[in-house]
N, C-alpha and C positions, 0 to 999 in steps of 0.2 A: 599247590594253588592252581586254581584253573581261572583263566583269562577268557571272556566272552566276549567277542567281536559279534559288533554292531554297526549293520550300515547307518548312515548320515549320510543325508539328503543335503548337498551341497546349494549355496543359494545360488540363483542363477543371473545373469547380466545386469537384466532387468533387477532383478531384486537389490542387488548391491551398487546398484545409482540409485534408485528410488531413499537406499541408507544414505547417500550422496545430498539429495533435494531437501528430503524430511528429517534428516537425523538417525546418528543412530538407535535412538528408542524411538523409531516412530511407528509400532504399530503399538506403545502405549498412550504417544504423545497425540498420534493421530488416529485411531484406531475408531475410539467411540462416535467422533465427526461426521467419516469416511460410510458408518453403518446408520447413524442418523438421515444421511442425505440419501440413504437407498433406499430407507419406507416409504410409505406409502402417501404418507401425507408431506412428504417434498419434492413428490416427483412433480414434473412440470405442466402446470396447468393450461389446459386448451384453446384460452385465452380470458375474457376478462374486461371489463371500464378499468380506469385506474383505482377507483373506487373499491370496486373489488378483490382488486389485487392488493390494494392496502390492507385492506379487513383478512385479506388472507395470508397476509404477511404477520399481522398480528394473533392473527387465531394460531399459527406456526413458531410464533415466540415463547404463548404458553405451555405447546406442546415439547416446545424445548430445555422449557422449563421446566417440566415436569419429568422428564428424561436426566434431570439433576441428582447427582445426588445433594448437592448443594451450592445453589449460586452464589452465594458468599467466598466460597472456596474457588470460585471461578474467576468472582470478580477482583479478587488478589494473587491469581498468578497470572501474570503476563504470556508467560508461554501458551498455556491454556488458551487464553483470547487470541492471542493470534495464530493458532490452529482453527476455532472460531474461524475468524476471518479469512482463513485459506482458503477452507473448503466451505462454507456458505455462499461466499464473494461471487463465487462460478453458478449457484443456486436460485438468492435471491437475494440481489440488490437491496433491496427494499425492508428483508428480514434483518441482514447484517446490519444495514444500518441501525433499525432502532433495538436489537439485541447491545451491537457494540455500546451507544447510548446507554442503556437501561445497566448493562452490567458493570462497563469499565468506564463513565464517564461520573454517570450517578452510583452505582453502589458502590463503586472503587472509591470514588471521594470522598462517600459519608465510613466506610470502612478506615480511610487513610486521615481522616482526622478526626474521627471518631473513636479511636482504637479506646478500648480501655474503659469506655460509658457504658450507660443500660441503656441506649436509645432503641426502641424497638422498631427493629426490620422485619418483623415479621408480613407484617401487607407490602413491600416489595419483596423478600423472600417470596411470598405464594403469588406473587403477580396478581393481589388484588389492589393494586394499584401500579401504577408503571410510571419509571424515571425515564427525565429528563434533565438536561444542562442546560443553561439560559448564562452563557457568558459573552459571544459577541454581539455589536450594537449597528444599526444601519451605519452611524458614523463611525465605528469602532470594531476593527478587524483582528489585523495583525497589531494592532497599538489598546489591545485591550487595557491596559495597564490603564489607560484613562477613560473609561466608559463613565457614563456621568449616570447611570441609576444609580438611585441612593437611596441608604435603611440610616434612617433617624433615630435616634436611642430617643424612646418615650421618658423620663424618668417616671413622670405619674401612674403608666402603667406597666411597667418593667417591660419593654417589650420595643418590637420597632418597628416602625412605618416606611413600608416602600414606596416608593413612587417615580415616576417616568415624568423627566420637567421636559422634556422634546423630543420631535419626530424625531430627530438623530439617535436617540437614548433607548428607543424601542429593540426589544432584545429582536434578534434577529436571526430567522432560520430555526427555531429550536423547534421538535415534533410535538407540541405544545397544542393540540385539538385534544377535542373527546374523542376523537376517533381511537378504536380497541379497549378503550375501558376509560376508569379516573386517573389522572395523572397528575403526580407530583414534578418538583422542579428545586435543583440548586441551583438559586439564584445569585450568580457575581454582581455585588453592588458596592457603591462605596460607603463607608462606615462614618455619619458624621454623630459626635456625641461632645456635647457641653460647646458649642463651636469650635471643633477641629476635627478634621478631616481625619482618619485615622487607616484611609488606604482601605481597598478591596481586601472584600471577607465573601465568604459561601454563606446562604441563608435557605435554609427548607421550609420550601411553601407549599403546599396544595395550590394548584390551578384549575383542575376542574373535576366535577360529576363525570356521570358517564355518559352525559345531554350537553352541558354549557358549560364553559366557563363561571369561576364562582366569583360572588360578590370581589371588586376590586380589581381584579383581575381581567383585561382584556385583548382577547386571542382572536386574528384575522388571519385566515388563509393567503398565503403567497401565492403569486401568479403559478402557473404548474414549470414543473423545473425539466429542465430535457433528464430522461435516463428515467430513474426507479422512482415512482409513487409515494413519497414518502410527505406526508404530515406537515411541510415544513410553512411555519408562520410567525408571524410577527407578534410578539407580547409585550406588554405595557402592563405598568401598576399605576394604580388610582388611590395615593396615601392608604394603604392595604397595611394593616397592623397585625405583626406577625410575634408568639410570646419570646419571651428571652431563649428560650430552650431551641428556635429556629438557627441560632447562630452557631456556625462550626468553627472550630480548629480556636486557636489560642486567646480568644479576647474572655474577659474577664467582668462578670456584673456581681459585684458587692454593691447594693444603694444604689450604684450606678456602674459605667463605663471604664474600662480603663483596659489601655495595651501602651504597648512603647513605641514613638513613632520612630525612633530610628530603625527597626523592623520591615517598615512598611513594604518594601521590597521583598524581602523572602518571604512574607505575610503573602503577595502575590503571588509568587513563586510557586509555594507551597497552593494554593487556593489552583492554578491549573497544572498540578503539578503529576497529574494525568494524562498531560498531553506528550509524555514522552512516550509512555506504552499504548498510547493510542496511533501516536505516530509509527511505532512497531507492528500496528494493528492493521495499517493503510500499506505498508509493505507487503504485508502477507498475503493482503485482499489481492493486491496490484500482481503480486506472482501467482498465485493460483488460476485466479482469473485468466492470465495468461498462458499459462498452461494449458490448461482445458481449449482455448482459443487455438491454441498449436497444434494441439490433438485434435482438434474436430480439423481444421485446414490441412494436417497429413493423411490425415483418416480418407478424409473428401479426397483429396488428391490421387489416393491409391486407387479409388472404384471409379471416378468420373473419366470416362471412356471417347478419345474423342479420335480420330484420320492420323493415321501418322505418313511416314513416309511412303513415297507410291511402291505397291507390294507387299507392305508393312502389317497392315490392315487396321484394326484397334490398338491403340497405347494408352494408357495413363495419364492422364494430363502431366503427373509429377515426373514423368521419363524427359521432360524439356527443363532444360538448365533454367531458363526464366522463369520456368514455374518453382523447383526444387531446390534454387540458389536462393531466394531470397527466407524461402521457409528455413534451411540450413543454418543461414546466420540468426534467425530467428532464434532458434534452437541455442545457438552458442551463446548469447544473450541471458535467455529465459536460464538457462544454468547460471550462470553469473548474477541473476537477478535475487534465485533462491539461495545460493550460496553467500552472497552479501547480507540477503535477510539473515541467513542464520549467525552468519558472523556478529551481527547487530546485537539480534538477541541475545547470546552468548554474551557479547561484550558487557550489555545494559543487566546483565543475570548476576556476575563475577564484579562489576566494579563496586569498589568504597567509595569513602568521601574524598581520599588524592585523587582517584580517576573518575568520579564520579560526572565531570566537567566534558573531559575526554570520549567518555558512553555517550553521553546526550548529544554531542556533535556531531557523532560517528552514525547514531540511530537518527538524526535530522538529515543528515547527508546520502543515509542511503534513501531514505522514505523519498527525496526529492528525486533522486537515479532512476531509483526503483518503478516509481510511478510514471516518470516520465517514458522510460522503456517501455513500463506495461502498456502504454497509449502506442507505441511505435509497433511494438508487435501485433497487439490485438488490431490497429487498423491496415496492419497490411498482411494478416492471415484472413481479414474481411475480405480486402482486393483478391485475395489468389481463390477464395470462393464464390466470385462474381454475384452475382444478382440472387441465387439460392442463398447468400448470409445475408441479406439486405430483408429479409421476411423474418420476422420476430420468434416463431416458433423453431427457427434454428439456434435462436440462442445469442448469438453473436451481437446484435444494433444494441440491446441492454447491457451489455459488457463496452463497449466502444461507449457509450454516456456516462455508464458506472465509472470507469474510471478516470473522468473528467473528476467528479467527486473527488476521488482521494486525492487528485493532485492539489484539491484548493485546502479539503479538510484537514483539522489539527497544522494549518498553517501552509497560507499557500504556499508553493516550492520555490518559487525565485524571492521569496522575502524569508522560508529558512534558509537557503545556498547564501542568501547575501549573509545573511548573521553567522555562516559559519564559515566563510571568504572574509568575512571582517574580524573574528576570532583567531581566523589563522594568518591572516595578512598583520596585524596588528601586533599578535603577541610577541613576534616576532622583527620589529621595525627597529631600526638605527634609533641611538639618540641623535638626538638637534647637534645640527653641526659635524655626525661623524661623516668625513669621507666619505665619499659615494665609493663603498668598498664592495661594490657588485657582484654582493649577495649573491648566490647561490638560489635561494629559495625565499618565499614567506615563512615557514616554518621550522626553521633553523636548521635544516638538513646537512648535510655534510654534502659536498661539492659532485657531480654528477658523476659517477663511476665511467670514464671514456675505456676501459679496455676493449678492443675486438673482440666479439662472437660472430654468432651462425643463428643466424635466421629459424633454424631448427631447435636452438638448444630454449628451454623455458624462460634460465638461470636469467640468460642477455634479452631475452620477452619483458624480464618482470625488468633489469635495470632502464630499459627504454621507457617504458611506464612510469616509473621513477623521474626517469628526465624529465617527461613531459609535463609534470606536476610540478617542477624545478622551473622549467623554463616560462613557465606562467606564470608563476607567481616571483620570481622574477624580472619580468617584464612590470609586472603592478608596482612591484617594490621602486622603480626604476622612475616610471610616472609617475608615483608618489612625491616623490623627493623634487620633482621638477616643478612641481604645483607650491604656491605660498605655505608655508610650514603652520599659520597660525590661523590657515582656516580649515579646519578640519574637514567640513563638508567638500572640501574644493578637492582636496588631498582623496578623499575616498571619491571623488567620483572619477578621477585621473585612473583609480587605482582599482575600481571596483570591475570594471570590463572582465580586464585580464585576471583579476581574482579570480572571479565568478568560472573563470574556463580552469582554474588552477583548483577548484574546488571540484570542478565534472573529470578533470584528471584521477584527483585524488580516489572518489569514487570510482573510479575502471581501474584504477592499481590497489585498494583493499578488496574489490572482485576479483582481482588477479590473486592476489593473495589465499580468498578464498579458496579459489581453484587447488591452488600449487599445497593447501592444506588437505584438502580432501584427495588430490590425488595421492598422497603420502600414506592415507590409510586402505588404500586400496592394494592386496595383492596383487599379485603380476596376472595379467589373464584379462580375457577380451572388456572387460568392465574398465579396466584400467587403461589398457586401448583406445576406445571410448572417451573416455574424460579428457585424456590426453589431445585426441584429435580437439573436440570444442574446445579445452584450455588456449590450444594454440589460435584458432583460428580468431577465438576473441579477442584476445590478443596481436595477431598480426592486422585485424579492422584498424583495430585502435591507434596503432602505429599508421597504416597504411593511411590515415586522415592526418597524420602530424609528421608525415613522411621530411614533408619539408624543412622544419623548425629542427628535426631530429638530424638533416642531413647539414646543414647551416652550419648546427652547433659542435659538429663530429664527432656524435652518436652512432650515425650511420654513414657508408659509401654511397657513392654512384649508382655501383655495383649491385650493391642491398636494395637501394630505393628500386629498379630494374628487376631485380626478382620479385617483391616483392607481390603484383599481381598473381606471378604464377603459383607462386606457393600459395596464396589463399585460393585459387583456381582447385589446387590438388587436395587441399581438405574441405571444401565443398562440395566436392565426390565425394571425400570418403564420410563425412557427419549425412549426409542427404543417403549414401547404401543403406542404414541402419537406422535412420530416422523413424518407421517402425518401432524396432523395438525400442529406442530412444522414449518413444511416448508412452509404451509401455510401462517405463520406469515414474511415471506423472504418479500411477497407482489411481486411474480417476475408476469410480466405479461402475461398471456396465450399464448399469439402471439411469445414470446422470446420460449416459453418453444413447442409450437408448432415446431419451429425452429430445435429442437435437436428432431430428431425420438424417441430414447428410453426414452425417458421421458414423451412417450404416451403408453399407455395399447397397442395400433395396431402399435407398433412398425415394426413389421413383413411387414407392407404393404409397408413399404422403397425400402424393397429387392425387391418384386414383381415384378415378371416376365408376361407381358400382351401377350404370344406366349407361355407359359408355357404350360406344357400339363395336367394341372391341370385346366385349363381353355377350356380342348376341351370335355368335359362331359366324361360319363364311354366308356372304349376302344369299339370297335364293334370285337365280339367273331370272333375266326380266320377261316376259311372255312377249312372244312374238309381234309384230306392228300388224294392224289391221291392214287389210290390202284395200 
C-alpha cells in the first residue's frame, strides 16, 4: 500500500477568530454577502442629496435582489438576514433598512401565515413591487397591542374597510412613498365584525403607483430623520375597501366573519411575530457596524504620524496608552458583542415550544446590550479619529446615527430590558406572606458560589459575573417586598431600578459565557492566546465597575479590588500589541475599507489638491530689485 503525504495549509490567527466572530461555516454563511459588498455597484458613493441616496439605495435592493437565487428562501432563514444585516449595516444604512423591511418584515410574514395558500408572490419576488410593514401608530409604539386602525368586515361586499379614525392612529414611520417603485403594505389593524372586536390581524393592501399614493390611501413624508435617507412617513386610510383575500393568518369568512376571541393574544403575537428575528437582525447590524468602526480607528491609528518624545521623532498616535487603551477595550467588547449575537442566534435556531419563551428573552436581551455597546464603541472610535471621522466620506457620522436606529427598532431597548427584568424578576417572586427569605436572586439561582480564586483564573471571572446578576436582582427582590403587595405597579417600580441593572448583568455573563465557549474550540496556539487575553479583560471591566457590591458581599478581598487596575493595565498591553491582526479577523473586505480614506496609510491623498502649488516644482528665485 503506498501512503501520499500531502501538505495542508494550516489556518492562520487571523482566520481562526474570524471562525470565532462569524461561525464556524462562515465562508458559507457569510461568504456571498462579503462578495456582494465588493462590486461595483456598493462601493461608496462620492456623495449625493438624500434624495439620491434613497434612489440609490433602492436601485441597490433590486440588484440584490437579483443576485438571489431566491428571496423567499431568504426571507425564512433567520440566519441568512442577519448576515444580511452584518455586512450591509457598515455599507448602507439606508439599503439595510428597506431590504430588512421588504424581506423579513413583509415577506417573512406573508410566508409565516401564509404557508400552505396559492397567494402569489411573484411581484414581490421579482421586486415589481416592494413591501412594507405598517404596524406602529403616532399614539402606539411599544403598546402596539392597542393601535386603533381598523378593517370593518363589509358583509355585503365580503371584504373589509380600512380606516384611520385619528391623528394618533396614523401608522407611523413605515417607507410608505413611491419613492423606488409601487409599494405594497401589511397593514396591523384591529378586526371589527358583527360588533366585536376581534383583536389585531395583518391585512395586504397596495399603497401606491410608482407616482402617488392610491385612491384611499394617504402617505405624508416625515420631517427627515438624523442618519440614513430612508422613506420614512406617516399613512392613513380613508374607509379603503380591501377583498376578503387581503386578510392573513387564522380568521375565517364563510357568509361572514368568525375567529375565537379567547385567541386574541396569540392572534397578536403571532401577527408581529417577526419582530424576534428582526430583533436578531438589529444585533447583527449593531456588531458589524462596529467592527468596521474599530478597524477603520485601528487602521487610522497605525499611519496617523504625529511628535513623540524629544529625540523620538515620528510615532503613531496608537504608541499612546490614551489613544490604544480605550480602542483595546473596545476590541474586548466588540468580541463579546459578536459572540452573544451568535449565542442568540443559535439559541432562537435550536429552541421548541418549552424553551421557546427562554429564546425570545435571551435574543431581546442581547439586541438591547448589543446596540447599546455598538453606540459606545462606534462613538468613541469617532473620538480617537478626531475631526477626519466627523466628514461623511470616511464612513463613520452614518454609523454613529445608524445605530441610534437599531436601538429604538423592533422595540425600543429599555421597554425590551424592562419586559425581560419583569419576566425574570417576577417568575421568580416569593408568595404573599413568605418570609423575607433573602433570596438569592430574581431568577431562582442557587446562592452565590463565595469560594477564593485568582483574578487570573476564567473559572472565578465567570462566578463574579454570576454574582453580580445575583446581587441585583436581589436588591429589586428586596424593594419589592417593602412596597404594598396589592399594588402591583408600586411593587415594580420599587423593583424595576435594580432589575433593569440585573438584566445588563445578565447580558455581560451569557457574553462571558459566550467567550469561555469559543475559547474551548480553539486549539492551543497564538488564536487561543488571543481570545483568552479579550475574554479576560472583558471580564475583569465588568467586575472592576461592581468592584464594590462584589467586595461588600465577599466575592472579592481588599486585596483583589487593589489589583484589580493593574491586571486590566497588563491586558491592555497585551490585546492593544495585536490589535492589527485582531481586525484582520473582522474579514472586512479591501474594497469597503478602500471606501473610507483614512483607513489607508495615503489617507492624505483624499485632500489633494491637483493646482496646488506643491505640484508646480521649486519657485523660480525672484529677479533682482530695481536700483
Amino acid at each position: 500500500m503506498t501512503v501520499t503525504l500531502t501538505d495542508t495549509v494550516q489556518p492562520s490567527t487571523a482566520d481562526l477568530l474570524t471562525g470565532v466572530l462569524l461561525g464556524a461555516d462562515f465562508r458559507r454563511e457569510h461568504g456571498f454577502w462579503r462578495r456582494l459588498i465588493s462590486t461595483e455597484p456598493f462601493r461608496r458613493p462620492a456623495g449625493g442629496t438624500p434624495e439620491e441616496l434613497l434612489s440609490l439605495a433602492y436601485d441597490r435592493l433590486r440588484i440584490l435582489n437579483r443576485s438571489l437565487d431566491s428571496g423567499a428562501r431568504l426571507a425564512a432563514d433567520p440566519r441568512a438576514l442577519a448576515a444580511l444585516h452584518e455586512w450591509l449595516g457598515p455599507v448602507d444604512p439606508a439599503l439595510t433598512t428597506v431590504a430588512g423591511i421588504h424581506y423579513s418584515l413583509f415577506l417573512g410574514s406573508l410566508l409565516d401565515h401564509d404557508a400552505g395558500t396559492d397567494r402569489d408572490l411573484s411581484d414581490f419576488l421579482g421586486m415589481r413591487r416592494i413591501g412594507t410593514f405598517l404596524c406602529t401608530e403616532v399614539a402606539h409604539g411599544n403598546d402596539a397591542a392597542s393601535l386603533e386602525t381598523t378593517a370593518t368586515y363589509d358583509r355585503e361586499r365580503d371584504g373589509f374597510v380600512l380606516h384611520t379614525p385619528n391623528a394618533g392612529a396614523q401608522k407611523f414611520m413605515p417607507n410608505t412613498s413611491p419613492a423606488g417603485g409601487p409599494k405594497t403594505g401589511l397593514v396591523a389593524a384591529r378586526l371589527l365584525a358583527d360588533g366585536t372586536d376581534h383583536g389585531v390581524h395583518l391585512f395586504l393592501v397596495p399603497l401606491t403607483d410608482d407616482v402617488q399614493a392610491l385612491p384611499g390611501v394617504r402617505v405624508r413624508r416625515l420631517p427627515a430623520r438624523m442618519g440614513s435617507p430612508v422613506d420614512h412617513c406617516l399613512t392613513s386610510f380613508d374607509r379603503l375597501f380591501v377583498g376578503r383575500d387581503a386578510l392573513l393568518g387564522e380568521g375565517r369568512v364563510d357568509g361572514g366573519f368568525s375567529s375565537t376571541p379567547a385567541d386574541r393574544r396569540r392572534r397578536f403575537l403571532t401577527s408581529i411575530g417577526r419582530v424576534t428575528p428582526g430583533r436578531i437582525s438589529m444585533s447583527a447590524c449593531a456588531a458589524g457596524s462596529a467592527r468596521a468602526t474599530l478597524a477603520v480607528a485601528v487602521r487610522y491609528g497605525g499611519h496617523r504620524m504625529i511628535s513623540g518624545p524629544r529625540g523620538a521623532g515620528q510615532i503613531p498616535v496608537n504608541a499612546h496608552r490614551t489613544h490604544h487603551g480605550p480602542l483595546a477595550s473596545a476590541m474586548a467588547t466588540v468580541f463579546a458583542m459578536s459572540l452573544l449575537h451568535r449565542r442568540a442566534l443559535d439559541r432562537w435556531e435550536r429552541c421548541s415550544g418549552e424553551d421557546r419563551a427562554e429564546a425570545e428573552r435571551l435574543v431581546a436581551v442581547a439586541k438591547g446590550w448589543i446596540t447599546w455597546q455598538a453606540r459606545g464603541v462606534i462613538v468613541e472610535c469617532r473620538e480617537r479619529c478626531g475631526a477626519q471621522a466627523l466628514l461623511e466620506n470616511n464612513g463613520m457620522t452614518e454609523l454613529v446615527t445608524g445605530v441610534e436606529g437599531a436601538i429604538t427598532a423592533e422595540g425600543d431597548n429599555l421597554a425590551v430590558h424592562a419586559k425581560a427584568a419583569a419576566d425574570m424578576f417576577f417568575a421568580a417572586e416569593p408568595a404573599p406572606g413568605d418570609p423575607s427569605q433573602d433570596p438569592p436572586d430574581g431568577t431562582g439561582n442557587a446562592p452565590a458560589d463565595r469560594t477564593p480564586g485568582e483574578l487570573a483564573d476564567p473559572r472565578f471571572l465567570g462566578r463574579l459575573l454570576d454574582a453580580v446578576e445575583q446581587i441585583w436582582f436581589t436588591r429589586a427582590r428586596k424593594r419589592a417586598l417593602r412596597a404594598p403587595h396589592d399594588d402591583a405597579l408600586a411593587r415594580w417600580n420599587a423593583a424595576s431600578g435594580a432589575a433593569l441593572r440585573g438584566v445588563e448583568a445578565h447580558a455581560y455573563r451569557q457574553a462571558a459565557e459566550g467567550y469561555a465557549e469559543a475559547l474551548a474550540t480553539l486549539p492551543a496556539g497564538a488564536a487561543r492566546e488571543r481570545l483568552a487575553e479579550l475574554q479576560r479583560l472583558f471580564a475583569l471591566q465588568w467586575v472592576a465597575r461592581n468592584s464594590g457590591d462584589l467586595l461588600a458581599a465577599g466575592h472579592l478581598t481588599g486585596q483583589q479590588v487593589d489589583e484589580l487596575p493593574e491586571a486590566t493595565e497588563e491586558l491592555i498591553a497585551a490585546v492593544a500589541a495585536h490589535a492589527p491582526e485582531l481586525v484582520e479577523s473582522f474579514a472586512l473586505p479591501g474594497e469597503l475599507l478602500a471606501d473610507w480614506p483614512i483607513a489607508g496609510p495615503d489617507y492624505e491623498d483624499a485632500y489633494d489638491d491637483p493646482d496646488g502649488p506643491w505640484h508646480r516644482g521649486p519657485a523660480e528665485p525672484s529677479p533682482p530689485a530695481a536700483r
